[in-house]
N, C-alpha and C positions, 0 to 999 in steps of 0.2 A: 449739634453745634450751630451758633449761629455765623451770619456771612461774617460776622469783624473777629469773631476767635480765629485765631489762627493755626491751621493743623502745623505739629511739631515732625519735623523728622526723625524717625527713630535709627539711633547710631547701637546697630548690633555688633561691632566690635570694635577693641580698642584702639585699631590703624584708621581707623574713621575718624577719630579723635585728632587734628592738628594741633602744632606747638601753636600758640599765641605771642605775639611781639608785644602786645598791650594788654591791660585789664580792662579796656577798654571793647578789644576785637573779642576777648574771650567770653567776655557778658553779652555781646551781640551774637556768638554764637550760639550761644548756653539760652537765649531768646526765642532762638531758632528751630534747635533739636533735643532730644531726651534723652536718656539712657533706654535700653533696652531693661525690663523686669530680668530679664535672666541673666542678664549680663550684670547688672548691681548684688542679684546674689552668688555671682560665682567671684565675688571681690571682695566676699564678709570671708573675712577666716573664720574656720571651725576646725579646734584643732581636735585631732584626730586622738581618740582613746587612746590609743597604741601609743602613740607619744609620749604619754604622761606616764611615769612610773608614784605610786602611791607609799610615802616616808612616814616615818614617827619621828618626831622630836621632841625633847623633852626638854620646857623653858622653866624657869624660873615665874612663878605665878604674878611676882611685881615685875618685871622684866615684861613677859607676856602682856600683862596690861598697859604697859607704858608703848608696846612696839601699839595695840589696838588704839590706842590713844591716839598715836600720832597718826596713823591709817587713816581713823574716822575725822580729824584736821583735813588731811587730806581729798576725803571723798573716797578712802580708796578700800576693797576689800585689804584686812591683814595680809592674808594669805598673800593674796595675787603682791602687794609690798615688799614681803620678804622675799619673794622670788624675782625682786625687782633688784632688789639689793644685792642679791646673792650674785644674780649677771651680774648686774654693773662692777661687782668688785671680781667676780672671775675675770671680764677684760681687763679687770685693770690688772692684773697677779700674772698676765698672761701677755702685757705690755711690757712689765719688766723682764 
């Protein structure tokens, strides 16, 4: 590095992290210091095998194509949609 770069301080955990009163203070910080490599991959979720149990269902072929239609509108995997759907409507069945 040369003399005008500026070494960054590295913030190995998240109590290092202060609240910000401005977007202002928080970009002056964020200027400053970095995340830690292992501390940004311990913040990706990876959900765990065991979690996911594997279903069959069986759609309707125009049905099925109309849910992928609107997924790829979306951007979104099918799959990962309907399971999007499925929560959103289980809190709601579980708000009344």
């Amino acid at each position: 590095m040369d003399a005008e770069t500026p070494t960054l301080k590295v913030i190995r955990a998240w109590k290092e992290v202060p609240s910000f009163e401005t977007d202002e203070a928080e970009g002056k910080f964020w200027a400053e210091h970095q995340l830690d490599g292992r501390l940004m991959q311990m913040a990706v979720h990876r959900p765990d095998v065991r979690e996911s149990t594997t279903i069959t269902l069986r759609f309707d072929p125009r049905m099925l194509s109309r849910i992928k239609r609107i997924a790829r509108r979306r951007y979104l995997n099918y799959q990962s949609m309907i399971k999007q759907w499925l929560s959103e409507r289980m809190e709601q069945e579980l708000k009344e």
